[in-house]
N, C-alpha and C positions, 0 to 999 in steps of 0.2 A: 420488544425483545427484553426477557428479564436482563439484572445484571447477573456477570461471568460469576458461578461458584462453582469451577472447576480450579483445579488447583493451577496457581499462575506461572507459567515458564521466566526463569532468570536471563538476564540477559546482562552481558559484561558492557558497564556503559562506557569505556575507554573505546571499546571495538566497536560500538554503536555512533557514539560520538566520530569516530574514523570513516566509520563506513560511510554516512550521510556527508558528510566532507566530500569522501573520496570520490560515491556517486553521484555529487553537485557538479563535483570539477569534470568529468566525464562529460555529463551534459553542457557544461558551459564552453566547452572544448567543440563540441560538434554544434552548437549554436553560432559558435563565431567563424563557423564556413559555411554558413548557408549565404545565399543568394537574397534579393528582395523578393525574386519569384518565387523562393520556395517558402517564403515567410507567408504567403499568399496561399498556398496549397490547402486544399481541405485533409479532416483529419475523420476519426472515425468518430467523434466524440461530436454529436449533432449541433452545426451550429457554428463550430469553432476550425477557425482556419491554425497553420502554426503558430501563428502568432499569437492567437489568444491562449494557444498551449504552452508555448514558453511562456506568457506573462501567469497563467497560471501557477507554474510550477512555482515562479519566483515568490507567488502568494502561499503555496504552500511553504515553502522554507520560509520568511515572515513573519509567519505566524507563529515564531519563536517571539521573535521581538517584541508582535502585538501583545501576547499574551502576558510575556517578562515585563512589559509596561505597564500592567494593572498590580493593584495591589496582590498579594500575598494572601491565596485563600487563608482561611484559617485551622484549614482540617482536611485532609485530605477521604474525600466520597467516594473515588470511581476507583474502577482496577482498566488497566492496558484492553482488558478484553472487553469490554464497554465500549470500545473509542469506532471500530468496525462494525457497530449497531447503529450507531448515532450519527454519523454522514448523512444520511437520505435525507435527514430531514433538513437539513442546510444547503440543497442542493440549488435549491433557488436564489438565495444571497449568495453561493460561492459565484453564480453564473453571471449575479450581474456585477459582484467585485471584480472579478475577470475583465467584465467587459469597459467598465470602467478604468480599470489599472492601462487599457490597452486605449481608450481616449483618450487620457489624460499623458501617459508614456506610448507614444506608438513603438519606438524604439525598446524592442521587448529582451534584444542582448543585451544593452545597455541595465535595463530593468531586471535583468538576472543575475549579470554580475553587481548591481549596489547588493541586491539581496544576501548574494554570497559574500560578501565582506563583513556585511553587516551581521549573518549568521556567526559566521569566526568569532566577531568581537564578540559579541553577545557571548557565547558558549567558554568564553575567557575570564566573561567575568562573574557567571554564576555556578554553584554546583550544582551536580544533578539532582540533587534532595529538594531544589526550592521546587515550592508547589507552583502550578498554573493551573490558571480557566481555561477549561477547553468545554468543545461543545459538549464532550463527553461528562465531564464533573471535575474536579482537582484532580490532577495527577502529577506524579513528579517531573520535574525537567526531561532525568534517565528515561524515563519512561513512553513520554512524549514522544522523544527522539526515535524510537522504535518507529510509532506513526509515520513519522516520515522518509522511513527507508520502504513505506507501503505506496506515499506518493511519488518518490522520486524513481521507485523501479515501475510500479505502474505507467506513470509519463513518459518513462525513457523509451519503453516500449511501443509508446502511441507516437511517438514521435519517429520512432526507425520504422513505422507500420506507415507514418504519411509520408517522407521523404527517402524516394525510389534509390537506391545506392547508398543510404545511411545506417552506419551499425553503429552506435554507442555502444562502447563496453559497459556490462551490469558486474557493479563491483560487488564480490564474492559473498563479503561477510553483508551487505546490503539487503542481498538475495536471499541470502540465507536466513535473515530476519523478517523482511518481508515475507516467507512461505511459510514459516513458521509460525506468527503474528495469524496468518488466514487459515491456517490450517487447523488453528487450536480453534480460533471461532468459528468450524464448521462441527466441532467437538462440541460445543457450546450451543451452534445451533439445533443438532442433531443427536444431545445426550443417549448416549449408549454403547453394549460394548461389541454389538452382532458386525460392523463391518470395520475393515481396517483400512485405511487411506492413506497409503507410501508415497512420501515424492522426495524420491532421492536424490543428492544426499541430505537431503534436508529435515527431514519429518515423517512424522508416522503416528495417527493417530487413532483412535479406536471412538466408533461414532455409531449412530442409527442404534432403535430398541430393537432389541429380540433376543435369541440366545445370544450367552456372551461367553465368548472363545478365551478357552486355558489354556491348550494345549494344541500341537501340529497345526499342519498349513490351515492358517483361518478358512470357513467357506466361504468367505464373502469379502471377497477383495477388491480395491482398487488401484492403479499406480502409474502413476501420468509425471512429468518432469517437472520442474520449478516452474518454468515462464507457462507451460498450457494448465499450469494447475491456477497460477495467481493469472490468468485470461478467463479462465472459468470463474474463479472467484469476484472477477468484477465486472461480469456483465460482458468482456470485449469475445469472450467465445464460449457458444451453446454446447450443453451436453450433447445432445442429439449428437453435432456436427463434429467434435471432437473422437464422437465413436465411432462413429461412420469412416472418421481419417484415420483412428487408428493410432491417433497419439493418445488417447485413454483407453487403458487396459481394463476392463471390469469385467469379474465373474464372480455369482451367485447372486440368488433371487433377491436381496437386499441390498447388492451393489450399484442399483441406477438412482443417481447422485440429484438426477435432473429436475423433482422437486426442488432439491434446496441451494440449489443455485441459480442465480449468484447472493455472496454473502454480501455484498458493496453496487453501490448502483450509483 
C-alpha cells in the first residue's frame, strides 16, 4: 500500500489524549469484574483466550512508553494514514509479545492497570509534537494516539463479543476517532469519487473510481453505523454477512465494498 496523499483529517489532541484515557478506564473498569473463568473464555481473535486480549490491549497502550524510550527520530516520514497499512505485517511479533506478556504476567488486570498508569505518566510528560518509531515511520506523539483509540475500540469490542453479559461503554469522542481514522483509509485505499460511504455521526467519505458525484443524491451509496463499519474494517465482520443482516445499507453498481475489505487484519 502506497503512502496516504490524500489530504490528512485534524484531530484535537487534548480530546484524543481524553478519549484514549477515558476508553482505558472503561475497559480496565469491566476487567476488574470478571471471573478466573471468564479470563479463560475463548475470543474471536484465533488463538487467544480473554486473557491474552486484555494483555494485549495493555501492549497496545505501551507501546507509548516503548516507543518514548527510543531516541527522537530525526524527521518526521509517515502521515496518520500510513499507520492502518502497516499492521499486517507485525502481526506475527504482536502474537507472540502477547503471548509472552501473558507467561511472564498471567495476571492480565494487573498487567493493564500498570499499563494505564504508566500511559498517564508518560503522556504528562511529553508533548504531542515529539516524534516516535512506530512500525508505520515517525510520527507525532498527537498523532499516534489517534492509533490507539483504533485499538482500544476495536478490543473493547472483542472483549463484550467474548464475555456473555459484558457491555463496556465505547467512549464517544474514542469512536469517533476510530471511524474516522478507518474510514479515510478506505478513501485511500479505494481512491475515488463514484461511491460515498456515511457512518453517522461520524464520517463520510467519497471512494472507488468512476464517475464522480457533484450534485443530488449520490448513485452509489453506502451507510452502516460506527461499530458494523470498524467490524467490517478489521476483519471481525464479512461484507456478504453484514448485507444479508441488513446492518449495511448499499445501493448502486459500485457500492459492494466486499473487494476491499477489510482495511486491518
Amino acid at each position: 500500500m502506497p503512502p496516504a496523499k490524500k489530504r490528512t483529517r485534524t484531530y484535537d489532541p487534548a480530546r484524543i489524549r481524553a478519549a484514549v484515557l477515558a476508553q482505558l478506564g472503561n475497559v480496565r473498569q469491566a476487567v476488574d469484574t470478571l471471573t478466573p473463568g471468564q479470563f479463560g473464555l475463548p475470543t474471536r481473535l484465533e488463538g487467544w483466550t480473554v486473557r491474552e486480549l486484555v494483555a494485549h490491549i495493555a501492549m497496545a497502550v505501551t507501546a507509548v512508553g516503548r516507543a518514548l524510550a527510543l531516541p527522537e527520530p530525526a524527521r518526521q516520514d509517515a502521515v496518520l494514514l500510513d499507520w492502518p497499512f502497516a499492521t499486517a505485517a507485525d502481526s506475527g511479533a504482536i502474537d507472540a509479545f502477547t503471548r509472552r506478556l501473558v507467561r511472564e504476567q498471567p495476571d492480565a488486570g494487573a498487567l493493564l492497570a500498570d499499563a494505564a498508569r504508566d500511559l498517564a505518566a508518560r503522556l504528562d510528560e511529553h508533548p504531542g509534537t515529539r516524534l516516535l518509531a512506530t512500525s508505520a515511520g515517525a510520527v507525532p506523539l498527537a498523532d499516534y494516539l489517534v492509533t490507539r483509540t483504533v485499538e482500544l475500540v476495536v478490543h473493547t469490542d472483542d472483549l463484550n463479543a467474548a464475555v456473555p453479559g459484558l457491555e463496556v461503554p465505547q467512549d464517544r469522542q474514542a469512536l469517533a476517532a476510530c471511524t474516522r481514522l478507518l474510514a479515510d483509509a478506505l478513501a485511500v485505499k479505494a481512491p475515488g469519487g463514484s461511491t460515498e460511504v456515511r457512518v453517522p455521526p461520524y464520517a463520510v467519505v467519497q471512494c472507488v473510481e468512476g464517475p464522480r458525484h457533484t450534485r443530488g443524491t449520490p448513485p452509489n451509496v453506502v451507510e452502516t453505523d460506527p461499530l458494523t463499519f470498524v467490524r467490517l474494517a478489521t476483519g471481525r465482520l464479512a461484507w456478504r454477512d453484514a448485507v444479508r443482516d441488513a446492518v449495511v445499507r448499499a445501493s448502486g453498481e459500485r457500492a459492494d465494498l466486499g473487494g476491499l475489505l477489510p482495511l486491518m487484519t
